[in-house]
C-alpha positions as CSV (number, residue, x, y, z in Angstrom):
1,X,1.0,-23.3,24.7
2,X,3.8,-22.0,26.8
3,X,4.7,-17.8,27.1
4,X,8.6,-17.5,26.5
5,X,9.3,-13.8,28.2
6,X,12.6,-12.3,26.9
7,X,15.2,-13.7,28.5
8,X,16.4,-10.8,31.7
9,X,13.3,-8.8,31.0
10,X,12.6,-9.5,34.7
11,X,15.7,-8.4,36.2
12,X,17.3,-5.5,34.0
13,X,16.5,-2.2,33.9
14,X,15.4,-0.6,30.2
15,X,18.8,1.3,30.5
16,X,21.2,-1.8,30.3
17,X,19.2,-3.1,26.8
18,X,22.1,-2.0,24.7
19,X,24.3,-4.9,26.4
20,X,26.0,-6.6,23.0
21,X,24.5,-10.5,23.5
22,X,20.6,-9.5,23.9
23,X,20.3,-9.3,20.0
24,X,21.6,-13.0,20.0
25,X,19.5,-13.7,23.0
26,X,16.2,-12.7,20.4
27,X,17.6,-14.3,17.4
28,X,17.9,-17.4,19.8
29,X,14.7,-17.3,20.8
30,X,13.2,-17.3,17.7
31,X,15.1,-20.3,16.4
32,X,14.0,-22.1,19.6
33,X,10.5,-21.2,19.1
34,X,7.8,-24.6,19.8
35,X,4.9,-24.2,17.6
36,X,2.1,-22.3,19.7
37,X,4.7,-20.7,21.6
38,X,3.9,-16.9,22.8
39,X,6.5,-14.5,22.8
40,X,6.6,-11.5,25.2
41,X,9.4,-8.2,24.1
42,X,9.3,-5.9,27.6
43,X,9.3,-2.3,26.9
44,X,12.8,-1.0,26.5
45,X,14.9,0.4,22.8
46,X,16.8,-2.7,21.4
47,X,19.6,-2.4,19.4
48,X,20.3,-4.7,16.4
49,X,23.3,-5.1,13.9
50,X,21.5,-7.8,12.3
51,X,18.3,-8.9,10.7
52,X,15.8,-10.8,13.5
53,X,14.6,-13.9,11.2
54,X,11.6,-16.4,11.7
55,X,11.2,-19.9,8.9
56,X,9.1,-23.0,9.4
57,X,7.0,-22.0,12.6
58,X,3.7,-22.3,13.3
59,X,1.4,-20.7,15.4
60,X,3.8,-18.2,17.0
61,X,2.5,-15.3,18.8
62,X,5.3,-12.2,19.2
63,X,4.0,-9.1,21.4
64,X,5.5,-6.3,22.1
65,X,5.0,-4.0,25.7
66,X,3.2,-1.1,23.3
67,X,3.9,0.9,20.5
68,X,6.4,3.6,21.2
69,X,7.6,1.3,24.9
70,X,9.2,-1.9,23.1
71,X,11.3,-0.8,20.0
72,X,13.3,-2.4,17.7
73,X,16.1,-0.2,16.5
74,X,18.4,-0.9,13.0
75,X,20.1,2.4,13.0
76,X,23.5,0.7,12.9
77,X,22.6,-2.2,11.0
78,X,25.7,-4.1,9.4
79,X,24.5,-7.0,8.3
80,X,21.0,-8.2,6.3
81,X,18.3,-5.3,4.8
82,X,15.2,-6.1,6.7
83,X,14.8,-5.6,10.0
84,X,12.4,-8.4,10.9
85,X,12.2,-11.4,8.5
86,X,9.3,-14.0,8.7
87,X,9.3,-17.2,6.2
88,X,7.2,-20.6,5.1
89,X,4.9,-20.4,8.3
90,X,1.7,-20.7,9.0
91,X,-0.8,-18.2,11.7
92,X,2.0,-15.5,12.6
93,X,0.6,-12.8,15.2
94,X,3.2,-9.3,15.2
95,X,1.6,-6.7,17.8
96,X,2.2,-3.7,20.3
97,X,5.9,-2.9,19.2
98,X,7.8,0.2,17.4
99,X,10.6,-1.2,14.5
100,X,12.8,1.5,12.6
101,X,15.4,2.4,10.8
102,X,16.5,-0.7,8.7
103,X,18.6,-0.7,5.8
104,X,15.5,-2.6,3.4
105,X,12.2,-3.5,5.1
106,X,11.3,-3.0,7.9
107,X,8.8,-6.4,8.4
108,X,9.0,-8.6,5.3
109,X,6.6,-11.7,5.4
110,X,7.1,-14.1,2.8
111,X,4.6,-17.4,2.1
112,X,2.8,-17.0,5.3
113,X,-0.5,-18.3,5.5
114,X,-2.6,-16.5,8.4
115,X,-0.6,-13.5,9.3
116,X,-1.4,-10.6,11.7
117,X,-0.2,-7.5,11.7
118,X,-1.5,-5.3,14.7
119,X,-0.4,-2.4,16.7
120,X,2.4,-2.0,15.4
121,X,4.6,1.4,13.9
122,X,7.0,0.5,11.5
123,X,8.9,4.0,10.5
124,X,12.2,5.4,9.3
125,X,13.1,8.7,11.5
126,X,15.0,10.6,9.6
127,X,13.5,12.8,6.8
128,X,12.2,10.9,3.8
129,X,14.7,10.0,1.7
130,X,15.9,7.1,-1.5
131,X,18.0,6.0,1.2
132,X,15.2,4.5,3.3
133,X,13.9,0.8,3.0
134,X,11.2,0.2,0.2
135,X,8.6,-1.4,2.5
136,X,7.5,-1.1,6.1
137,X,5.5,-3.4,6.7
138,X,5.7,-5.7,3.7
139,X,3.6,-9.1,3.2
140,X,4.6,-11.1,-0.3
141,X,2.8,-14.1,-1.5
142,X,0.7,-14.4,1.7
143,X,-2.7,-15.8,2.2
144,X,-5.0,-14.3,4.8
145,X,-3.1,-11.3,6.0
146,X,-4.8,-8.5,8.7
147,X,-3.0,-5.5,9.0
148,X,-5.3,-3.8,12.1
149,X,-4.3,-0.2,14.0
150,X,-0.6,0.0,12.3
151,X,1.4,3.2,11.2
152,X,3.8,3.3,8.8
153,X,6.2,6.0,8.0
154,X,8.6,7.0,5.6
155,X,9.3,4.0,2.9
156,X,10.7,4.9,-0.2
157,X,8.0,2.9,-1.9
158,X,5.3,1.9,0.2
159,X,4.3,1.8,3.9
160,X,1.8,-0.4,3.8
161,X,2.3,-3.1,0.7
162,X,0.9,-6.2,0.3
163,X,1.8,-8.0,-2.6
164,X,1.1,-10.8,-5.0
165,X,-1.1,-12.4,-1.3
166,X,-4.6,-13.0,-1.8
167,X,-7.4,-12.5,1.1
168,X,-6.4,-9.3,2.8
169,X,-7.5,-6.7,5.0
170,X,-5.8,-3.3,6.2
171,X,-8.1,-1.3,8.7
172,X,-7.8,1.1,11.1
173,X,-4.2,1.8,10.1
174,X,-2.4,5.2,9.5
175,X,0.6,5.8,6.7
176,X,2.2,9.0,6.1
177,X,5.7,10.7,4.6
178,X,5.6,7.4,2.2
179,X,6.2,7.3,-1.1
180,X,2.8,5.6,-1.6
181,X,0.9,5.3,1.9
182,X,-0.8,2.0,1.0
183,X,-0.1,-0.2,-1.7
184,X,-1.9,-2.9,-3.2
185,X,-0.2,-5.1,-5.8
186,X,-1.2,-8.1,-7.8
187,X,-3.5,-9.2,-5.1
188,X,-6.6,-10.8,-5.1
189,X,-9.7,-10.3,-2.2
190,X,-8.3,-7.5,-0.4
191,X,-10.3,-4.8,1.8
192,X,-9.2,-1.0,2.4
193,X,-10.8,0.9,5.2
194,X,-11.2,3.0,7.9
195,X,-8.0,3.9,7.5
196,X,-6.0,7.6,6.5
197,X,-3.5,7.9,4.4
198,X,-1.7,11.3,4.8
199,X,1.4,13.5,3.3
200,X,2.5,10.8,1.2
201,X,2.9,11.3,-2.5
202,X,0.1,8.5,-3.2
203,X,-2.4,7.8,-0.8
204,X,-3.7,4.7,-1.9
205,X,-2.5,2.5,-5.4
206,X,-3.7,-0.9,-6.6
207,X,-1.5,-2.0,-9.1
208,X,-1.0,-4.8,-11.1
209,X,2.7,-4.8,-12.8
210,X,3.9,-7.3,-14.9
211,X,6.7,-10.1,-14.3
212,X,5.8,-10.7,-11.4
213,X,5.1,-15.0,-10.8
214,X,1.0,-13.9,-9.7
215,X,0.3,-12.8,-12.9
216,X,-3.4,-11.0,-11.8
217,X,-4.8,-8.9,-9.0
218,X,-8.2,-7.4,-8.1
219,X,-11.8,-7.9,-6.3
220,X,-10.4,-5.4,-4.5
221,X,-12.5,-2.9,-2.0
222,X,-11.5,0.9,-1.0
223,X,-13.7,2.2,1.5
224,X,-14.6,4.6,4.6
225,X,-10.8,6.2,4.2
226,X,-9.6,9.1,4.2
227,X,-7.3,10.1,1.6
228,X,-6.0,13.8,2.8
229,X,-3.1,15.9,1.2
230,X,-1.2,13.3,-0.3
231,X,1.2,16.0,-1.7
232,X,4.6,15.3,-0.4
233,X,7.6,15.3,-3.2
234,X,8.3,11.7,-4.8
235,X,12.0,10.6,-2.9
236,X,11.6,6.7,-4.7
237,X,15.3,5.8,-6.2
238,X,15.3,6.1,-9.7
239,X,14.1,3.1,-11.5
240,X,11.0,1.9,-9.0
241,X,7.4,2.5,-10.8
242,X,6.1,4.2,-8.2
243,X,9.0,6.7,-8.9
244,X,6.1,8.1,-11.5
245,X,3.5,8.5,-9.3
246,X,3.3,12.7,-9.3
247,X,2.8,14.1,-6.1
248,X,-0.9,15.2,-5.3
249,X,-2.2,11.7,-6.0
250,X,-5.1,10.4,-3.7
251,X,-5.8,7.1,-5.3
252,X,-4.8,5.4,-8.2
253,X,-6.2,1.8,-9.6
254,X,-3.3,0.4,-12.8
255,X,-4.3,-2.1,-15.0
256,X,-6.3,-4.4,-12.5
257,X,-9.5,-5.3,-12.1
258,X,-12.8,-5.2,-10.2
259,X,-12.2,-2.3,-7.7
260,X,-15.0,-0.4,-6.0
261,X,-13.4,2.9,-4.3
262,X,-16.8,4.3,-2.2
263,X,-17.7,6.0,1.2
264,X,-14.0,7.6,1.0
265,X,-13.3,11.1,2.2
266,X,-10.6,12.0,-0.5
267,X,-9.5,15.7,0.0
268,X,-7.0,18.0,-1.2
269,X,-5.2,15.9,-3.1
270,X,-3.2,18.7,-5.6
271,X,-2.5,16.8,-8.8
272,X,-5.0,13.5,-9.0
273,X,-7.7,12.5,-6.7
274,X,-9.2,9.7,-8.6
275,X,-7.0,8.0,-11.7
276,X,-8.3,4.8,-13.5
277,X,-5.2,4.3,-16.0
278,X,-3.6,1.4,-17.9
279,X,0.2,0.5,-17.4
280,X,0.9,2.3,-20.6
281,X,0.7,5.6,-18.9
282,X,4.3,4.3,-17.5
283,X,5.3,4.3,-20.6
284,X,7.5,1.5,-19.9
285,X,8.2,-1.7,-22.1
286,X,5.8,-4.9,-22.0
287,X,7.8,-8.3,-22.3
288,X,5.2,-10.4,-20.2
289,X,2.8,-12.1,-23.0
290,X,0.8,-13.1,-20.2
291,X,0.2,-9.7,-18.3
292,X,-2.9,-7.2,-19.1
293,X,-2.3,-3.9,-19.3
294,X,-5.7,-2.8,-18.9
295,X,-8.0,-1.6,-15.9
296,X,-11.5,-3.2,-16.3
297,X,-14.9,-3.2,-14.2
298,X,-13.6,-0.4,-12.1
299,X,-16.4,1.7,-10.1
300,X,-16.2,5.0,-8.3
301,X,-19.3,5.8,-5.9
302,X,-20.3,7.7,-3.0
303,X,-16.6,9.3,-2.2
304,X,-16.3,12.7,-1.4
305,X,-13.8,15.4,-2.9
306,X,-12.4,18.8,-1.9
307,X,-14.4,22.1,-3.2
308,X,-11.8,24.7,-4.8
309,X,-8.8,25.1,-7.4
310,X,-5.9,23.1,-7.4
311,X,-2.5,23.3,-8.6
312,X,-0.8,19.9,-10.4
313,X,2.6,19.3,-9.6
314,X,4.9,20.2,-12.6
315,X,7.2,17.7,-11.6
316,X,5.8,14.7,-13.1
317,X,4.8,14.2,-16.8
318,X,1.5,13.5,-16.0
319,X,1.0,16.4,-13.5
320,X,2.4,18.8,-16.3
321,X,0.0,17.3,-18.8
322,X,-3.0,18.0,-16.1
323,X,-1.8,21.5,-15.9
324,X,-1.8,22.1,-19.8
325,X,-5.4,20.5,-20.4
326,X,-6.8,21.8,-17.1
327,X,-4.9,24.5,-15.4
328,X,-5.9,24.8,-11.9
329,X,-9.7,22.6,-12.3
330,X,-8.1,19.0,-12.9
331,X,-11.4,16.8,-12.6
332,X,-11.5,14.9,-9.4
333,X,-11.9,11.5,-11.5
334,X,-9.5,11.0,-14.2
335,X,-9.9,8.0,-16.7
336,X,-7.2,7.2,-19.5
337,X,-9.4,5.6,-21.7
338,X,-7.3,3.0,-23.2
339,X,-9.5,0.1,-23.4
340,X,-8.9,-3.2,-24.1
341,X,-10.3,-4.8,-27.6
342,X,-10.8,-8.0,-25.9
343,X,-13.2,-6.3,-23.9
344,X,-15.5,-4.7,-26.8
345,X,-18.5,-6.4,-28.2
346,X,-19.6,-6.4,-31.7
347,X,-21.0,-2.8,-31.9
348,X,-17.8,-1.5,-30.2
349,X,-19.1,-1.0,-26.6
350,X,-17.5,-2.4,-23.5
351,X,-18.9,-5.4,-21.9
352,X,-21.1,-4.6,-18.9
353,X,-18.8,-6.6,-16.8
354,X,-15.8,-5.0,-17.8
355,X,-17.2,-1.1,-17.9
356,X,-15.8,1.4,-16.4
357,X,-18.4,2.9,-13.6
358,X,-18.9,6.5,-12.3
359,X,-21.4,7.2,-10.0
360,X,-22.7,9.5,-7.9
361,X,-20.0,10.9,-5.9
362,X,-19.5,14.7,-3.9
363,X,-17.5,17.0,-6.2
364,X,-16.7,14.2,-8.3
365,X,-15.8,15.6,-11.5
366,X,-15.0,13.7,-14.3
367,X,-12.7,13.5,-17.7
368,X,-11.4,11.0,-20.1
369,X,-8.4,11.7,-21.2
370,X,-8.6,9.9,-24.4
371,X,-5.0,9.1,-24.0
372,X,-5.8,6.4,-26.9
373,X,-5.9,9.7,-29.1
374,X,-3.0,11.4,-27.5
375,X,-5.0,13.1,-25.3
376,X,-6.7,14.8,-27.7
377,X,-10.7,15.1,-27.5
378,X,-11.2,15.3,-23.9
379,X,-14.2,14.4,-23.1
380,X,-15.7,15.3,-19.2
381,X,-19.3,13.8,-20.0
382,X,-19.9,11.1,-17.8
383,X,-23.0,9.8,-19.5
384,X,-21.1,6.8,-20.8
385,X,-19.7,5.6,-17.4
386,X,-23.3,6.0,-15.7
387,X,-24.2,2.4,-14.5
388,X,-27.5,0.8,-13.0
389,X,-27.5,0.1,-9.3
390,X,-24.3,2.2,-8.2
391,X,-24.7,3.1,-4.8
392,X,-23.4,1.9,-1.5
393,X,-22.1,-1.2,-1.7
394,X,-23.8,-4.9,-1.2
395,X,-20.1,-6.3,-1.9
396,X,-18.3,-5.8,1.6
């Protein structure tokens, strides 16, 4: 293995970075790249017109000088959308480096088996807007991803999103001023914790959405976070589902399956803490035959939820429906109840598998909101979601 250190970190100053042929100098040296090669970025604020690409590597180790001392600027980007672009490779380390300000995403991974995201902000600067990127930091169709210590800031979908990737784990990471803080979508064997998820307009979603080539997410964990005053206005373009997440959501689980949410500190949240819905709450046309609209063997246990009144946002259907039914006590744990009819036995009851599972939980309140009957019937007994053996988990 050979250390490649950017080419004139030795002998130039931070100030004379700027120079026009170091962004070529960067590219370069990831084209040039050996399998197993490590390498260095010196601290210093990089300017780039261009997207910085990586395909076909192995092995390949990229380290920044520290967060906030090497940074990778796209303010005046004229050409790509993401910032940093990595492709068909295999064990991919990012660390200890700032990226911002890109037209699309910031880091976009795309069939990378063993990637590693660490240390590393990824963050707009302005003031949330449509006009940001959708994704900070942005794995798709990757297998064994880490995302360890990161922040990400002000994506106009999410900050943290993995997608359709399967083996995952974000810890220890921070999100905030997102549209959703962290996002997990159509992916399978994924672990949430220890991190927080602040002043975004969703804390935490796992979603499955259809049309999408990995048709089904889930065995999905959510613990040890804390999900705090996830009330910041929705700025997602028009058009993008998470456009109807209302402000005030803490954590939401759409139409996937097998999700534990426990051990969470999930406070303050105005409109939602807890929702368990199916993708017809979208309201939004179903063309894939082979997608399932319905949320099964979901359990909630162990969290821990704000004391005192809250105020739904009016500015989502949804939060305007929680108003009407609820006023200022929406239930901490909010359930559709759309079930699936594949999922009932012969006397009409759910499946043990699939059930949906409430236990004990701080605060948690609890409704169905029979949306099946058009919301009519509300029912906050949560004697039919009580199942055996809820506790702390023996899953992680």
């Amino acid at each position: 293995m050979k250390i490649l250190p950017t080419l004139l970190s030795l002998c130039l100053p931070a100030l004379l970075w700027a120079q026009p042929d170091l962004e070529k100098q960067w590219q370069t040296q990831l084209i040039l790249a050996e399998d197993g090669d490590v390498i260095e970025w010196p601290a210093g604020k990089v300017f780039f017109s261009n997207t910085l690409s990586l395909d076909g590597k192995k092995n390949i180790t990229i380290k920044g000088a520290g967060e906030g001392k090497t940074i990778l600027t796209f303010k005046n980007q004229t050409q790509g959308a993401e910032g940093l672009k990595i492709t068909n490779a295999q064990n991919i380390v990012l660390q200890d480096f700032t990226i911002e300000d890109s037209k699309g995403d910031l880091i976009k991974t795309q069939q990378v088996e063993g990637l590693t995201f660490r240390r590393i902000t990824a963050r707009w600067t302005g003031k949330p807007s449509k006009n940001n990127g959708s994704y900070a930091l942005y794995p798709v169709q990757c297998r064994r991803v880490r995302i360890e210590a990161c922040t990400a800031i002000g994506a106009s979908d999410a900050g943290i999103y993995v997608g359709q990737s399967d083996s995952v784990w974000v810890s220890q990471c921070t999100a905030r001023h997102n549209v959703a803080g962290i996002e997990i979508e159509n992916t399978t064997n994924a672990w949430v914790f220890n991190n927080t998820s602040t002043q975004n307009t969703g804390g935490i979603l796992i979603f499955d959405l259809p049309d999408l080539p990995k048709k089904r997410g889930g065995h999905v964990r959510v613990w040890n976070n804390t999900v705090l005053k996830n009330n910041y206005r929705n700025f997602a373009p028009k058009g993008n589902i998470v456009g109807k997440v209302p402000p005030g959501t803490g954590v939401m689980v759409l139409a996937t399956e097998d999700v534990e949410i426990f051990q969470n500190q999930i406070l303050d949240n105005k409109t939602a803490s807890t929702a368990i819905i199916s993708y017809f709450i979208t309201e939004n046309p179903i063309k894939d035959t082979a997608y399932i609209p319905y949320p099964s063997a979901i359990s909630i246990h162990d969290n821990v939820y704000s004391t005192g009144k809250r105020m739904p946002t009016w500015k989502s259907k949804l939060g305007f429906l929680f108003w009407l039914k609820f006023g200022r006590n929406v239930p901490h744990i909010l359930y559709d109840g759309i079930q699936n009819p594949d999922y009932l036995a012969a006397d009409g009851s759910v499946l043990p598998e699939r059930r949906i599972c409430v236990g004990p939980n701080t605060n948690g309140s609890f409704a169905n909101l029979k949306a099946d009957r058009k919301f009519k019937g509300i029912s906050r007994d949560l004697a039919p979601y009580a199942c055996p053996a809820l506790g702390s988990s023996s899953k992680k």
